[in-house]
N, C-alpha and C positions, 0 to 999 in steps of 0.2 A: 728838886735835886735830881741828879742825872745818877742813872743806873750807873752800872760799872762799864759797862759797852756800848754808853753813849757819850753825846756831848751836846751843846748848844750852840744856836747862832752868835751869844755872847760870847758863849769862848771864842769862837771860831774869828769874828770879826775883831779882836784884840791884835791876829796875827797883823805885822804889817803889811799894806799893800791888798790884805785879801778884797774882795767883792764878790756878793752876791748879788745873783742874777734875778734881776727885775720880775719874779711871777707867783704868783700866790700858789700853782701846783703844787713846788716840790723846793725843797731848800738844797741850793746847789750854789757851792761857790768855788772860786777859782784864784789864784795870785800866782805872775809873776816868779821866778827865781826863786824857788821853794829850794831849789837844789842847784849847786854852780856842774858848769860845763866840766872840771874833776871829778865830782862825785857821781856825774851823769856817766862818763865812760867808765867811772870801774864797775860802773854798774851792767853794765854794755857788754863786757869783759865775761861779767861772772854768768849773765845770761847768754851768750854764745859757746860758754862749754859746756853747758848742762840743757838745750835746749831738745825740745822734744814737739811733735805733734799735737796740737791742742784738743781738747774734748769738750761735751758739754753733760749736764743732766739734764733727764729728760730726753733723750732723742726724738730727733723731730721728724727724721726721713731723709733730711738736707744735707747728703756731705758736704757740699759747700758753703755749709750756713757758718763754719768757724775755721779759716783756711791758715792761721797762724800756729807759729809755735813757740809753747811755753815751758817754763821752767819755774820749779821750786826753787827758790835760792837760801844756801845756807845761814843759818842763824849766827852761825859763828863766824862768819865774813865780816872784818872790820867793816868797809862798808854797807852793808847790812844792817849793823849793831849803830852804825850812828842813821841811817836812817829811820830806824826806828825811837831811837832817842828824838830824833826830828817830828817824828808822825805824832812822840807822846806831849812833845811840845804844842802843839798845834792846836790838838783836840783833845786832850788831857784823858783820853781811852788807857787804858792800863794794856800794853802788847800782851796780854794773858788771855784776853778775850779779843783778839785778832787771829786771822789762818795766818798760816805761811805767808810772806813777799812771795810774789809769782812775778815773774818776767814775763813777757810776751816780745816778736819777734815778728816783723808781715814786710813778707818781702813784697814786690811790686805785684797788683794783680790779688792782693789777699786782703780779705776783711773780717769782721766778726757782725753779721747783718744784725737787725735791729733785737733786743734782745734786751732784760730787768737781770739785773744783778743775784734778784733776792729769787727762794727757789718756791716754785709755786704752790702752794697751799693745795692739797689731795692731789697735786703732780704723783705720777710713777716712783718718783725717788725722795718724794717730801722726807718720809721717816726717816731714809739713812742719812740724809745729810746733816737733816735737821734734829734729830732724836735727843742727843747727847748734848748739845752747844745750841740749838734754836738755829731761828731765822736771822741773817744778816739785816744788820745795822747799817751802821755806814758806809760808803766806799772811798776811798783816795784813790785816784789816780796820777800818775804822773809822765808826762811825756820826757822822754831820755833824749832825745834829736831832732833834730827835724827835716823828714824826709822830702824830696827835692820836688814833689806835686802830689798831693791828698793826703788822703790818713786822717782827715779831722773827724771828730766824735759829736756826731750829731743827734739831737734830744728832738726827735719831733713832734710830742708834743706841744713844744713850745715853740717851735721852729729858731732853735739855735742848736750853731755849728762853731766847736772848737775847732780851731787848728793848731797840728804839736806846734810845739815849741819849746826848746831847750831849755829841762827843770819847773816848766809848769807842772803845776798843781791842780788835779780839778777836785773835788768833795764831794757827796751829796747824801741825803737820807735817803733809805730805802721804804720808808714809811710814811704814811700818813700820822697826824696829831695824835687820832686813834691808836697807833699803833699798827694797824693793817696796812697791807705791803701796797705801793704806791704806783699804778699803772705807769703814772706821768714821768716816772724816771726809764721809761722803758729808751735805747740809746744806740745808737749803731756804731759799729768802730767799719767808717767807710774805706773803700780801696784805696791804695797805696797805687800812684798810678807813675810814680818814678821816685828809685830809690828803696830804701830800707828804713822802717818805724821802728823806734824800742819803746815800748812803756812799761813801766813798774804800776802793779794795783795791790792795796792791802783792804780786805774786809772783814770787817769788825761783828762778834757774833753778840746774841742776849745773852749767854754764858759763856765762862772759859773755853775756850779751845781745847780740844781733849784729840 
């Protein structure tokens, strides 16, 4: 039986149209029109008034290692509210043990280099992130448009490369069976080499969100 801030590849593969991707590493899958081209621009909308500078934990030294920017987006955003009714749909995660919806935002020339979702074990900032709600679970991403040359999110591990696209969904755990955090989902959000990217990403903790 699944914790509260997980799910399985049963659930996951009930959605229509999902697929996951062929490799024993890392369970990562992907579908198709998770969200239609309306629910993509209000989305688009509410991340262009609130957006901001992105960060990371841990610093690395690299100002250029994360050159987008992001935003928290309200909870109380109809939009919002039914994407998250969507997300609980999907993966059957309770949004209590999810962070915030974050926007992101990469104008041409910007990326997020290759980089693991989850925060790394005796890392600099392990405790505060992780102290109160744990280690990340899952991740959803989703691509908001699709910008006119690059921006795909590339696993190379595995040697695959999304490209946005309008309402895709991608998934994945951040863990191995074990439960320890999983090198193989480490992922690059490459340059944006014409045009403007939007993606929405929501990640799932081992306890309530606090």
């Amino acid at each position: 039986m699944n914790s509260p801030g997980d799910t399985s590849t049963d659930r996951l593969l009930v959605w229509p149209g999902i697929r996951r991707t062929p490799t024993a590493l890392l369970e990562l899958f992907h579908v198709r029109g998770f969200l239609n081209a309306e629910q993509c621009g209000d989305l688009i909308a509410l991340i262009d008034k609130r957006r901001r500078p992105s960060t990371i934990a841990d610093p690395n030294g690299d100002a250029y290692f994360r050159t987008s920017e992001t935003c928290d987006l309200d909870p109380d955003e109809p939009a919002v509210r039914e994407l998250e009714k969507r997300l609980n749909a999907l993966n059957g995660i309770d949004p209590a043990y999810g962070e915030p919806l974050q926007g992101q935002r990469y104008e041409k020339g910007q990326e997020f280099k290759a980089h693991t979702d989850y925060f790394e074990p005796g890392g600099a900032d392990f405790d505060r992130y992780c102290a109160i709600s744990g280690q990340r679970t899952w991740t959803a991403m989703i691509y908001l448009n699709e910008p006119d040359a690059g921006g795909g999110t590339r696993f190379r591990e595995i040697g695959k490369i999304f490209q946005p696209e309008t309402g895709k969904l991608l998934s994945w755990n951040n863990r191995l069976p074990d439960g320890r955090v999983n090198s193989a989902t480490l992922h690059h959000g490459m340059k944006v080499r014409k045009g403007v990217k939007y993606v929405i990403t929501k990640w799932y903790r081992e306890r309530m969100w606090s």
